[in-house]
N, C-alpha and C positions, 0 to 999 in steps of 0.2 A: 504494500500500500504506500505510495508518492503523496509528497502534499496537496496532489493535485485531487484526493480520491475523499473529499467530502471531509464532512464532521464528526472524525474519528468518537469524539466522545459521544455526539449521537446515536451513530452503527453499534456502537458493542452492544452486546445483551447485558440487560438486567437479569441476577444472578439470584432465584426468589427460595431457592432451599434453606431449610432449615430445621431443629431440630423436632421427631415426631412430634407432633402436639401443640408446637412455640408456635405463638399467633403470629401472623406478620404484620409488625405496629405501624401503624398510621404514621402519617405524615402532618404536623400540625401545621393549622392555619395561622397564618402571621397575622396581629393585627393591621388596621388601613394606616396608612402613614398619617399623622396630624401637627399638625404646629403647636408647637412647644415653645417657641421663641416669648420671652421674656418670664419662662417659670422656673421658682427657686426651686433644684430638686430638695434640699433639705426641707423645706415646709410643706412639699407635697408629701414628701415622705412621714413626717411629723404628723400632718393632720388625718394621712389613712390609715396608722397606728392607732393614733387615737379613736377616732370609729371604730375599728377592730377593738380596742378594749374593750368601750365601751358597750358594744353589744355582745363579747364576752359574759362580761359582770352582768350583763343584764342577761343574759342565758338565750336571748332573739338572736338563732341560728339562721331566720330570712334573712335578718339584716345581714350577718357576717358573708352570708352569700351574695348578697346584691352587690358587696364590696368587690365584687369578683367579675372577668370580662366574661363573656358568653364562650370562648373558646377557651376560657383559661386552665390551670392546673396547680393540684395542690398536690406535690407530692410529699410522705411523710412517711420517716422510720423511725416508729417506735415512740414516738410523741402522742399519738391517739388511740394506737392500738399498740399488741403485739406482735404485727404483721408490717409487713412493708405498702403502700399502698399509691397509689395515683390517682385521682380525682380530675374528670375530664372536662365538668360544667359544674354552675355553681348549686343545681338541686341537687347532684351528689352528695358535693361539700354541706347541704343543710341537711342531709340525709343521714349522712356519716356521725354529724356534729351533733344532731336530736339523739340519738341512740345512746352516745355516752361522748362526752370532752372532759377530755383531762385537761385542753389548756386553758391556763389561767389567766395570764398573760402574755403580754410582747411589748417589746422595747427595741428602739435603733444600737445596733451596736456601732460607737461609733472609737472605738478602742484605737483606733489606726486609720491612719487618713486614706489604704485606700478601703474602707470598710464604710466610709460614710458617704450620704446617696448624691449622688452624678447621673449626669446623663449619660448613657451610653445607645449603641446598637442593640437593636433585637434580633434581628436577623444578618446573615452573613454578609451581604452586602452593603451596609450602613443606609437604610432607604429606611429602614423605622427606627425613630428614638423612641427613646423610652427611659427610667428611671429605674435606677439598681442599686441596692442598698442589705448588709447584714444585717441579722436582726440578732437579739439572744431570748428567751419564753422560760417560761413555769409553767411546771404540768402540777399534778398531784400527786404524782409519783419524782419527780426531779426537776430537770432543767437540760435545755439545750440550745443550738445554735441552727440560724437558718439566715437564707439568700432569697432576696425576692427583683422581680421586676414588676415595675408599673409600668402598665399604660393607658392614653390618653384617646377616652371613645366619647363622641359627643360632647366635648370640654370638659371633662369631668375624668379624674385619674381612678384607674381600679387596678387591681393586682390581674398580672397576666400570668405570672408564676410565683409562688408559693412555696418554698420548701423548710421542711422542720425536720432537724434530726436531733432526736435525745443523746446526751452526751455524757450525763450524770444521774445517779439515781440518788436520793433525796439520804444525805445524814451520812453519803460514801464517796468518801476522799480518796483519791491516787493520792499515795506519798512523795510526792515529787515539788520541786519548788521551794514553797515556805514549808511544804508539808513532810518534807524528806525526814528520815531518821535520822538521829544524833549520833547514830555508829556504833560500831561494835566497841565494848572493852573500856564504853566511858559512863561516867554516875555510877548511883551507889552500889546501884543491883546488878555487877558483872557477872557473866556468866562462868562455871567453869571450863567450860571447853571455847579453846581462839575460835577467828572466826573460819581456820580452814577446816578444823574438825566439825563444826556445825555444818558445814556448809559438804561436807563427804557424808554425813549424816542422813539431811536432808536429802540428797540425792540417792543415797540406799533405800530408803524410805524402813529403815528401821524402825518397826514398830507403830508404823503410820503408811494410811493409802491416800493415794489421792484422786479428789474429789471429780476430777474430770481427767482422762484418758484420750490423749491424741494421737491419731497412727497418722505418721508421715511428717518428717521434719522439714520440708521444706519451705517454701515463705509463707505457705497459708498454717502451717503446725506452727512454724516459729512467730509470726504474727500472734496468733491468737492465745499463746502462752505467755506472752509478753504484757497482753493485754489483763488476761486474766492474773496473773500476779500484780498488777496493779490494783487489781478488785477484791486482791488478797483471797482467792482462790486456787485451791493447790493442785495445778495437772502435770502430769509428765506424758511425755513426748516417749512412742517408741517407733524407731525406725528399721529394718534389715542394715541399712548399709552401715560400714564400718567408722566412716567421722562425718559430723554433721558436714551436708554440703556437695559427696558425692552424687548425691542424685542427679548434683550439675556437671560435677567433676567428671561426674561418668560417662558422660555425651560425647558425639562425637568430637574429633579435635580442631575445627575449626569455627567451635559456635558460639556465637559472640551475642550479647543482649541485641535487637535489633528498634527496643526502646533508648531514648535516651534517658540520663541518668537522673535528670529535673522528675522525671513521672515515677521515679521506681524507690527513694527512701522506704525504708522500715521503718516501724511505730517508734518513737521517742529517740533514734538513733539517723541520723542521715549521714548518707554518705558524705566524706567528706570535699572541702571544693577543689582537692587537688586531682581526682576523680575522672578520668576518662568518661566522656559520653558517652559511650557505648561498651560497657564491660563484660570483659572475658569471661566464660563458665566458669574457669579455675579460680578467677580473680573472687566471684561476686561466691563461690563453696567457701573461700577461704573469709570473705566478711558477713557469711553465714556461721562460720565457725566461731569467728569474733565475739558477734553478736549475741551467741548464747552464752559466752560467757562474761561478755559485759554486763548481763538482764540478769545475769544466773538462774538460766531459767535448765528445768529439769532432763533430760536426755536419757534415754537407756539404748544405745545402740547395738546391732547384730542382736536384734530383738524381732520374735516375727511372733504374733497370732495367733497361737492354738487354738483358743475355744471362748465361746461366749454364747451367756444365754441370759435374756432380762427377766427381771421378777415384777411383774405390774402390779403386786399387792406390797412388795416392801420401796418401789420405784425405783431400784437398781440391776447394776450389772452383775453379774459374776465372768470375770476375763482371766483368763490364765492365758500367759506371754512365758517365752521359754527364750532367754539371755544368754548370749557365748559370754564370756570373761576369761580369755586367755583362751586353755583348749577345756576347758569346762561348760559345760552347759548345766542350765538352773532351769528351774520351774518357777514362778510366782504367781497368785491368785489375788487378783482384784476385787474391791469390790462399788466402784465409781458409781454415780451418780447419770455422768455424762461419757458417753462416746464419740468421739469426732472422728470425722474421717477428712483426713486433710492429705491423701494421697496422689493429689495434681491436679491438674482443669479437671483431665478426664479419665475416662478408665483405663478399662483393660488396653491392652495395645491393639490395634485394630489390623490384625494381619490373614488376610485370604489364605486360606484354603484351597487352593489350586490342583488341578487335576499335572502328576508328572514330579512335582517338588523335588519329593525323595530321590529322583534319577540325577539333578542338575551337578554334574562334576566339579561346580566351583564352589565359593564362599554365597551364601543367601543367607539376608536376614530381616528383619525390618529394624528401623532407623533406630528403635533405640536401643538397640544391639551394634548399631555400626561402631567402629572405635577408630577408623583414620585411613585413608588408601594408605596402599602399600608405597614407598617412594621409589622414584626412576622408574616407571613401571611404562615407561612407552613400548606403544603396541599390544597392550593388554585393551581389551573392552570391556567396559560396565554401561550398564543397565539402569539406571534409577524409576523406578513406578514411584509417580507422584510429582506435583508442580507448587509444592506453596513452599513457607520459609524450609523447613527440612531437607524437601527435596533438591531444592536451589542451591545449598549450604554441601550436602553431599555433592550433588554435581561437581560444585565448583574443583571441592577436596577432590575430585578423581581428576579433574580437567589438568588441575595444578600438578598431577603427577604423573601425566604421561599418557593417561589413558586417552582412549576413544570414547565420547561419554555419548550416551541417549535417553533424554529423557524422556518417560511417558506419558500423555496429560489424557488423562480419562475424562476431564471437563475442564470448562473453563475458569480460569483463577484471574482474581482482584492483581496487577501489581501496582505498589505507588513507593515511591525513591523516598527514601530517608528524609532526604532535604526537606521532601515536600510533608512528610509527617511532621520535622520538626516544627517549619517556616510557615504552615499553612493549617495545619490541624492543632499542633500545640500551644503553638507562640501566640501571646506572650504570656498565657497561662501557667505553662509548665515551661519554663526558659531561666537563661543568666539574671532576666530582670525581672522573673515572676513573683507573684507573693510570696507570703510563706507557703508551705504543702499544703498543710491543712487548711489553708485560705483557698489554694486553687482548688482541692477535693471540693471544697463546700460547692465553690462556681460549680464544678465537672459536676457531681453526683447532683447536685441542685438543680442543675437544668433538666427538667423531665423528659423521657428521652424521645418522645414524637416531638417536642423542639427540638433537641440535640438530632433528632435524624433528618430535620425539617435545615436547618445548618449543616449537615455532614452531607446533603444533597449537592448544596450551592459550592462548599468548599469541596467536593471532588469534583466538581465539575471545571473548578480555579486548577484544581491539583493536574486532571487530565491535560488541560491546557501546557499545562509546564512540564510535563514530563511528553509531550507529544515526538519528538524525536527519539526518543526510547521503546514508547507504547508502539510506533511506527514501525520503529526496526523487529521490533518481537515479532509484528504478526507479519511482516515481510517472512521470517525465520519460518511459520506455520502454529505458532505459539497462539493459542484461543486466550481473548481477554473477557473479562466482563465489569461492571461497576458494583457490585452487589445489592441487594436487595433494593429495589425503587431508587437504584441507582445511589443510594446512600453511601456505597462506600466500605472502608476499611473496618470501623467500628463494628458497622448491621453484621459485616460476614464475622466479625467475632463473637458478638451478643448473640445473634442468631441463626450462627452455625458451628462457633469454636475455630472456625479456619476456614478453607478457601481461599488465603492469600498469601501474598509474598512480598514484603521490608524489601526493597533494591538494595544491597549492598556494593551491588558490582556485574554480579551475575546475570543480568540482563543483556546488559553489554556484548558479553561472551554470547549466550544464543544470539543473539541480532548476530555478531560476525561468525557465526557458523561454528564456532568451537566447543559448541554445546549443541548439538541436532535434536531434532525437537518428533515426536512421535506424539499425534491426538487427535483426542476423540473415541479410540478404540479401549480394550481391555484387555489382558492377558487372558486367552483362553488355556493352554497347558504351559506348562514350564517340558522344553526337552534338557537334553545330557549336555547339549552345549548354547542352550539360549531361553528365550521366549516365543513359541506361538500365539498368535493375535487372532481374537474374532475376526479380522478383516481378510484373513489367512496371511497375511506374512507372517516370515522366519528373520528373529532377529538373536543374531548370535550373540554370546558373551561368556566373561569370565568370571564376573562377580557381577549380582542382583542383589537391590534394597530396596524394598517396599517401602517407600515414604508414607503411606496409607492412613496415616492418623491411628486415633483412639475410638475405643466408643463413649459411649455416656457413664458417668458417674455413678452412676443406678447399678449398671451392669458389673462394675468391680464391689458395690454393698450387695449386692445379691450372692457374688461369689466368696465375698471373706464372711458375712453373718446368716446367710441361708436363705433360703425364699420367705421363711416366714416373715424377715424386714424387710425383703427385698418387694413383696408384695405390697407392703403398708406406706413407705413412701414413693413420694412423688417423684413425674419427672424432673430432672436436675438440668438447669442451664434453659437456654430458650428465655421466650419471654411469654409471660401473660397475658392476658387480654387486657391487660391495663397498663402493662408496658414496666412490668417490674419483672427480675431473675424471678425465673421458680427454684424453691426450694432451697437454694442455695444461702447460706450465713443463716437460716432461718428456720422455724419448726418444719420438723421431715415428713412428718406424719406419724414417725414411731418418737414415742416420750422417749426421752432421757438418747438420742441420736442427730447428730447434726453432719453437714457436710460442711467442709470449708476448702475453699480454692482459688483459683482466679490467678492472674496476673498482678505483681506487684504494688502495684493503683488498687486493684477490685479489693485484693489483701490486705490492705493498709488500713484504708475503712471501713471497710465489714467486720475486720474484727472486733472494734472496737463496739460495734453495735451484738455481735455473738456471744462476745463476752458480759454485754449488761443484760442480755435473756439469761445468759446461765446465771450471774449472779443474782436477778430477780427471782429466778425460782429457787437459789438456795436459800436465801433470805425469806421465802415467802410470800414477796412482792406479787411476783403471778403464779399463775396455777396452770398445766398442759389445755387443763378445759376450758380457760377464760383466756379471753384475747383481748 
């Protein structure tokens, strides 16, 4: 395709799969542009707070609603219920708010100048202003922090978005700040044991269980115990691998974050600013490794699973984990509260079944078994099934060593260049000059996401633009593109497929000049002794095959490590609802006392924080499995 061959970003296909069941979320309507020339956002922000109190305290949920556009949205974690929730119009919102409100109030947070209200854009373009301002509230259960925009319908300003997310639960302090402790070995009441023997203690769990049980230490295990020692809730972590961190370490050798490093801090610890933007697996195992011992938070590694079965009349687990320690193996028996499964996005490894396998004379694996091409290996051929970040990554690793490389593309993949992530999807959000994290989380997760996909539209279609000499060369190569769901982009194919795409690090480049040859459309129909057969009927030889293939769902690895009887009870994992919220995920599973936790280092940063105050509300009391 030449420049002369039309409106590359028109022609691709929209890419509308996603996961069984996940709705496919709307697209929100912008509001009409209006003149705003000569209004102070601060006192427009002032006087619709105040309304909003005031029909608060007076319990008139019409009024709170009429404070609202006709297309707006209220979304809210954990501030009104104990669900995640989005609210599409404003009889919703008085729908929701008559049944039970916890909040109390709302107030401007104006702690930081940029937290107090300006005008800004609403949509991608800057064609609608509007008014954007933090706020902080009191529920009846605590307190927390939210992001709203105004705007302006028939002279008159109303909230177009709404977000509240509980942050605190009422009477419970993180010890951090002014709240920290005084330290080990000082005042009158020392203990007899330093603090290194406490602290070997504590992690043996001599003579003590703890209250919540996390399998899988990676960012969503280590998030969430971070979180939960703050709540002064005691869980440990057990993983197989032998130090925290190989789960990254272990991947193939040339994979590199394809985030930059402004989106991806851990809870109460960021990276620091001298920090590569884009960090190596080894790099970010080893400040995974750090980290848990900065938090001192709990670990049992070369720890796997035995057995587990819940008691619904005493509301607990009984888990027995079986620990190496040298060449010893232990038994131990649990008996927690809570189970998380914080074992990746997704499940099982997602690897076909193919008629021939067992005959292939070379190396086969899928990707997360691959561990690095051989080097010097010119005149050797490999194979890669699959086109999104993995299979790219592997390509490259065989290109760079000799090989003859082919890639498979079974369907069409999202790609968009680094640059354009940073400079067009991030900036100035998540950047050198952005807020703090938790300032841009609140924006990110605050924007409801039929706006957020209502923007992710406009800005891929800025992104296509600028990557158009790329996008060009690929499908010259034979490379099928798409923009993902309703044309949204990067984000949709992750929210609402977990993948389908590919972060440009380079690798593009190489298929456009042919150093990477491109095979799609079709499927491997049999593996023979020296290649792959294709439904199409070609034969294509090789010497090493990797199924890039993905995972499956979440669901599918809880059904295999706890049984069908949980495996039955919850829900699906991942996707979106009909209202445009994660299913399942950070949130009740459907089996008591069982949660999933995962995500990318953004999704894990936040959600924990909101996982760990459901577990602490129910250790405390606060809720109950049957009350929301």
């Amino acid at each position: 395709m030449g420049s002369n061959s039309g409106d590359l970003v028109d022609i691709l296909p929209a890419d509308e799969r996603r996961e069984p069941g996940s709705a496919n979320l709307k697209v929100a309507k912008y509001p009409a542009p209006a003149d705003i020339a000569g209004d102070d956002p601060a006192k427009e922000a002032e006087s619709i707070i105040a309304s909003l109190n005031q029909a608060l305290a007076a319990r008139d949920y019409n009024a709170v609603s009429q404070l609202f556009h006709d297309d707006s949205y209220w979304r809210d974690h954990l501030a009104l219920t104990w669900e995640f929730r989005t609210l599409d119009n404003p009889s919703k919102i008085a729908d929701l708010l008559s049944k039970e409100c916890r909040l109390v109030q709302v107030e401007l947070d104006t702690s930081a100048a940029h937290k107090a209200p300006q005008v800004a854009s609403i949509d991608a373009l800057g064609t609608v202003k509007g008014v954007v301002f933090f706020t902080t509230f009191t529920t009846t259960l605590g307190s927390g922090q939210g992001f709203v925009r105004l705007a302006k319908v028939g002279g008159k300003w109303k909230f177009y978005t709404f977000f509240t997310t509980l942050k605190k639960l009422k009477d419970v302090d993180e010890p951090r700040a002014a709240k920290r402790p005084v330290g080990h070995g000082h005042g009158p009441d020392k203990p007899e044991k330093n603090w290194k023997e406490l602290r070997d203690q504590e992690q043996s769990y001599e003579g003590s269980e703890p209250a919540v049980l996390i399998i899988g230490a990676g960012q969503g295990g280590l998030s969430l115990a971070a979180r939960l020692k703050m709540q002064n809730v005691d869980a440990l972590i057990v993983d197989r691998q032998k130090r925290v961190g190989d789960n990254w370490r272990n991947r193939y050798r040339r994979l590199v974050l394809h985030d930059p490093v402004w989106l991806d801090h851990l809870p109460y610890v960021n990276f620091p600013d001298h920090w590569p933007i884009y960090t190596p697996k080894d790099k970010l195992g080893d400040f995974f490794e750090a980290y848990v011992n900065l938090l001192e938070l709990n670990v049992w590694l070369e720890t796997e699973l035995v057995s587990s079965e819940w008691d619904d009349a005493k509301q607990q687990w009984t888990v027995t984990v079986e620990r190496t320690l040298g060449d010893q193996k232990t038994r131990r028996t649990f008996h927690p509260r809570h189970v998380v499964q914080a074992t990746g996005h997704s499940g099982k490894k997602n690897f076909p079944t193919i008629k021939g396998m067992e005959t292939f004379e070379g190396p086969l694996c899928h990707s997360s078994d691959f561990r690095g091409a051989a080097p010097n290996s010119q005149g050797k051929r490999a194979i890669v099934v699959g086109s999104c970040n993995s299979g790219h990554d592997i390509a490259q690793d065989f290109y760079d060593n000799g090989y003859d490389v082919m890639m498979v593309q079974r369907s069409s993949t999202l790609v968009v260049s680094t640059k354009n992530i940073s400079d067009i999807f991030l900036y100035p959000l998540y950047s050198e000059v952005g807020p703090p994290v938790e300032d841009a989380d609140m924006m990110f997760i605050g924007t409801p996401w039929p706006l957020h996909k209502a923007l992710n539209v406009e800005a891929t279609r800025i992104s296509f633009e600028a990557d158009r000499p790329m996008l060009e060369g690929l499908t010259k190569a034979g490379f099928k593109l798409d923009k993902g769901p309703d044309g949204a982009g990067l984000f949709y194919k992750y929210f609402q497929r977990g993948g389908g795409y590919y972060i440009d690090v380079g690798t593009s480049q190489v298929i456009a000049d042919g150093g990477i040859r491109m095979k799609s459309g079709t499927e491997p129909s049999e593996i023979t002794a020296r290649g792959i057969r294709f439904a199409d009927g070609e034969d294509l030889e090789a010497d090493e095959i990797v199924f890039a293939t993905g995972y499956q769902n979440m669901r599918t690895q809880a059904r295999a490590m706890f049984g069908d009887r949980l495996g039955d009870k919850v829900g699906d994992v991942w996707g979106l609802s009909e209202e445009g919220e994660f299913r399942t995920m950070w949130q009740r599973s459907g089996h008591p006392g069982f949660w999933f936790m995962g995500g990318n280092l953004v999704l894990c940063r936040y959600h924990s924080q909101l996982l760990a105050l459901q577990i602490k509300a129910l250790e405390e009391g606060i809720a109950t499995y049957d009350k929301v």
